[in-house]
C-alpha positions as CSV (number, residue, x, y, z in Angstrom):
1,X,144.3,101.9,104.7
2,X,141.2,100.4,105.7
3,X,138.1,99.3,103.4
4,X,135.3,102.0,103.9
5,X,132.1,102.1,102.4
6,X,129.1,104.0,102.0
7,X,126.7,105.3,104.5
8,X,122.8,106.3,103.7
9,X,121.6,108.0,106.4
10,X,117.8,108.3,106.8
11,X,116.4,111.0,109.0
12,X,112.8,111.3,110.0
13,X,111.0,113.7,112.6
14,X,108.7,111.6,114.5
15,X,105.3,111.9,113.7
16,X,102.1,114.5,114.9
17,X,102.4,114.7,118.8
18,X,100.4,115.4,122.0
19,X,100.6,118.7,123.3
20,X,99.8,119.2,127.3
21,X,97.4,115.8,126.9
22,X,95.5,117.9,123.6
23,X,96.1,116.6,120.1
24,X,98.0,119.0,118.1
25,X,101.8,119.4,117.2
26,X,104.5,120.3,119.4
27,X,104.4,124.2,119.1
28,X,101.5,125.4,117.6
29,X,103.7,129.0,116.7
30,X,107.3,127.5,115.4
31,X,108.1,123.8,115.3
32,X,111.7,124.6,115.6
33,X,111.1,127.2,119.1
34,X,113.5,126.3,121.8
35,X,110.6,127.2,124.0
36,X,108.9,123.9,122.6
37,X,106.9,122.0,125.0
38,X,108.4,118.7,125.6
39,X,104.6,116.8,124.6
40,X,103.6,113.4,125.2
41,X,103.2,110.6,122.8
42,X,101.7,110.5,119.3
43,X,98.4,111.8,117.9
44,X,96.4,109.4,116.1
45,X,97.3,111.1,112.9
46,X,100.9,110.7,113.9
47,X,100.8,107.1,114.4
48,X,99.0,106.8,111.0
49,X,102.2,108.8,109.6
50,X,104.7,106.4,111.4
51,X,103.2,103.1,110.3
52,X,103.3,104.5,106.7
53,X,106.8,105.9,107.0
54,X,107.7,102.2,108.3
55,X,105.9,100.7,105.1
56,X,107.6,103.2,102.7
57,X,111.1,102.0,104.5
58,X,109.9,98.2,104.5
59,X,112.4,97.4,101.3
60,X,115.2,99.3,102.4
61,X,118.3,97.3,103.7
62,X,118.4,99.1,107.1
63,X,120.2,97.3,109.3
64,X,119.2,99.4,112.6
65,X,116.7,102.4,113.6
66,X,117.9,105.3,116.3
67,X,115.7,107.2,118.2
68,X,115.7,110.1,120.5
69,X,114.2,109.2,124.6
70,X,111.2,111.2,124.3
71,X,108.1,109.2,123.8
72,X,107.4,111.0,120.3
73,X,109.8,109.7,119.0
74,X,109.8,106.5,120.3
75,X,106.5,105.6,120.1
76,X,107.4,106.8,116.1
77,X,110.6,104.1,115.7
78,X,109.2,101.4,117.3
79,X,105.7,101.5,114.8
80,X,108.1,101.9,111.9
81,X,110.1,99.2,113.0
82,X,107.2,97.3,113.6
83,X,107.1,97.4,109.0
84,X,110.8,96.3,109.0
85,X,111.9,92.6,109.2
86,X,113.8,92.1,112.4
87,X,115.9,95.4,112.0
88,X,117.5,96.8,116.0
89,X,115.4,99.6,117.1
90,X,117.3,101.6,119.8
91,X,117.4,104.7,122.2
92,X,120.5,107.5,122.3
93,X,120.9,110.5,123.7
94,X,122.6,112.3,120.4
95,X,119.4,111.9,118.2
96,X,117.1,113.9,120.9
97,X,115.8,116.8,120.8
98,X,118.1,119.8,121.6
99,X,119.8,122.9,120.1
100,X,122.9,122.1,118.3
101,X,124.2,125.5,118.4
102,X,123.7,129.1,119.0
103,X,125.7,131.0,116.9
104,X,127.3,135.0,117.8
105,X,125.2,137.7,116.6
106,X,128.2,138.5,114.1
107,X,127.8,135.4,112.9
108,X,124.1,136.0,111.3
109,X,123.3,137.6,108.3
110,X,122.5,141.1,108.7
111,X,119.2,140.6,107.9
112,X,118.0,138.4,109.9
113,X,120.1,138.4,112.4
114,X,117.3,140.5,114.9
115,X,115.1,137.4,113.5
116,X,117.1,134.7,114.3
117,X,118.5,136.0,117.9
118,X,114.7,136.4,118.9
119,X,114.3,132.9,118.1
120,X,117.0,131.8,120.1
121,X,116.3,133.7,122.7
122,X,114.6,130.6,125.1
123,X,117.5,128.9,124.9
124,X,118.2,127.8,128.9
125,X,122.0,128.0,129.7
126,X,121.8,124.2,129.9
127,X,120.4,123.6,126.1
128,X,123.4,126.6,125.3
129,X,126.1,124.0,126.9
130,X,125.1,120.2,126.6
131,X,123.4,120.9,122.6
132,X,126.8,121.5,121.2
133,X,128.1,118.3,122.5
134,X,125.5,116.0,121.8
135,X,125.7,117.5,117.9
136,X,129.2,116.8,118.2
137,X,128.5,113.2,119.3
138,X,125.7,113.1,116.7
139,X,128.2,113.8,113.8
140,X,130.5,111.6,115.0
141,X,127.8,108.4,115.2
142,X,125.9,109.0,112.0
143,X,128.2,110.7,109.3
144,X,130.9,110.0,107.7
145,X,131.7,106.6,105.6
146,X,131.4,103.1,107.1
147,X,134.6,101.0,108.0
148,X,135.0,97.8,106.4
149,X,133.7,96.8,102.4
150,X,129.2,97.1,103.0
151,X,127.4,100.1,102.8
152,X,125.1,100.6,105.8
153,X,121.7,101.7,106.0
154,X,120.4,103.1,109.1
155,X,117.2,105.5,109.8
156,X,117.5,108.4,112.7
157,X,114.4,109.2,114.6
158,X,114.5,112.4,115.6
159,X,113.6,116.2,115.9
160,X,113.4,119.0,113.6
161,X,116.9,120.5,115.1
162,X,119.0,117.8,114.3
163,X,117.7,117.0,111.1
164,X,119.0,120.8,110.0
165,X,122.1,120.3,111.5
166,X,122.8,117.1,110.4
167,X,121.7,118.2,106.5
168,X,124.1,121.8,107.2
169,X,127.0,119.1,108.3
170,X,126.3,117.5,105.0
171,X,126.6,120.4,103.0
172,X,129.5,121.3,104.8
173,X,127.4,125.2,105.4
174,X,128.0,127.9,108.1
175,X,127.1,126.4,111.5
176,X,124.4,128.7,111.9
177,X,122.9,127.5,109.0
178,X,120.8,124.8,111.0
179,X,118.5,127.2,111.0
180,X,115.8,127.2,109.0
181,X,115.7,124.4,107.7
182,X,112.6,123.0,108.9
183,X,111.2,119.5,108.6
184,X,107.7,118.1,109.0
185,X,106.0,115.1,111.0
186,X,107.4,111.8,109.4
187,X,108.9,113.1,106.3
188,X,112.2,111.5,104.8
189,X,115.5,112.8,105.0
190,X,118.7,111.0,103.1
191,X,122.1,111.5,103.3
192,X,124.9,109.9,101.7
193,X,128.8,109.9,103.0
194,X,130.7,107.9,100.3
195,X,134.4,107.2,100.6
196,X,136.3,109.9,98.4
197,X,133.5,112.0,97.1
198,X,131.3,115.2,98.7
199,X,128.3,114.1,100.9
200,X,124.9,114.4,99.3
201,X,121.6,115.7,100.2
202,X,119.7,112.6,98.3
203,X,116.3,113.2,99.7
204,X,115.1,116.2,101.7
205,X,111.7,116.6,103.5
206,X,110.3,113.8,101.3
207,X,106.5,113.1,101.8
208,X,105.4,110.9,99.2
209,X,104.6,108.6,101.8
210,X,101.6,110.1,102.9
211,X,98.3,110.8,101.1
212,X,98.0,114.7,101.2
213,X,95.6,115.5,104.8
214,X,98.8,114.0,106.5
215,X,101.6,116.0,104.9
216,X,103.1,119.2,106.2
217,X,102.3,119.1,109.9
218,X,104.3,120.3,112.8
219,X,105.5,122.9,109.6
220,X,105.1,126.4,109.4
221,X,102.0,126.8,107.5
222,X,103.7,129.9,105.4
223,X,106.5,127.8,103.9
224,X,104.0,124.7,102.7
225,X,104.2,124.6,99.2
């Protein structure tokens, strides 16, 4: 049997977009709304929240940063990977910004279920078909343990949507359980696959990053704490 080692996977949402050419973040209603306007590049309060994401990640032994191909999140990796000390910074379709999945109606709680189909409802037939597969493809690229005997750090730049389903993969939860699970501009995300044992949620929406008049945007303002 092959070595295998750990993997730490860092997630981050890019930070505080353009919306239409107007500062703000990228759905001023839901963050998570499939009807989310695709934006433009970064706010200046985004870029401040990218460079201080790169320093908090400056010590970390990441050996390469993925990014989604809209400009967000680009612009977001390659300021971050301007902290880091020669570390890869690199495009790919799986870490974009799509819907994982849209789960049955008898799949939902009861409860919410009116909630959460409503949500989903602006879902195009195209987001319904190629979002599975790229969350497939996701899984497959960033989970999981590492062959050979070093562990490997590696950062994801992405979108609220994969960071839920990437943290409910983790957890091994319901697959409708992506969401919910919200994430703000630029906050830190870790997960750990280790050979043998469960995966971990290590970190989860961490901000500590930021002084406090750059936390929590691009999150609902009713579930800031």
């Amino acid at each position: 049997m092959p070595d295998t080692a750990t993997r730490y996977l860092y997630l981050a949402r890019h930070g505080e977009a353009t919306r239409g050419g107007q500062d703000g973040t990228d759905d001023p209603n839901d963050p998570n709304s499939p009807n989310s306007p695709a934006g433009g590049g970064l706010t200046a309060v985004g870029r401040r929240q990218a460079a201080l994401l790169g320093r908090r990640l400056a010590d970390r032994p990441l050996t390469a940063v993925h990014h989604g191909p809209l400009p967000r999140a680009a612009q977001t990796a390659r300021l971050i990977g301007e902290q880091l000390d020669g570390v890869p910074v690199s495009a790919c379709e799986e870490a974009g910004d799509y819907v994982p999945y849209v789960p049955a109606a008898d799949e939902l709680p009861v409860d919410s279920a009116e909630f959460l189909s409503r949500f989903l409802a602006g879902a195009s037939e195209e987001e319904r078909s190629r979002g599975p597969e790229l969350a497939r493809r996701a899984v497959d690229r960033f989970t999981g343990p590492v062959d050979g005997p070093e562990d490997r750090h590696e950062l994801v730049v992405t979108h609220a949507f994969l960071i839920g389903w990437l943290v409910r993969h983790a957890l091994d939860a319901p697959a409708w359980r992506w969401l919910g699970l919200n994430a703000p501009n630029a906050a830190l995300t870790v997960l750990r696959f280790a050979p043998g044992r469960p995966s971990a949620v290590l970190l989860l929406n961490d901000q500590s990053h930021l002084p406090e008049d750059l936390c929590w945007t691009g999150f609902p303002p009713e579930l800031r704490v």
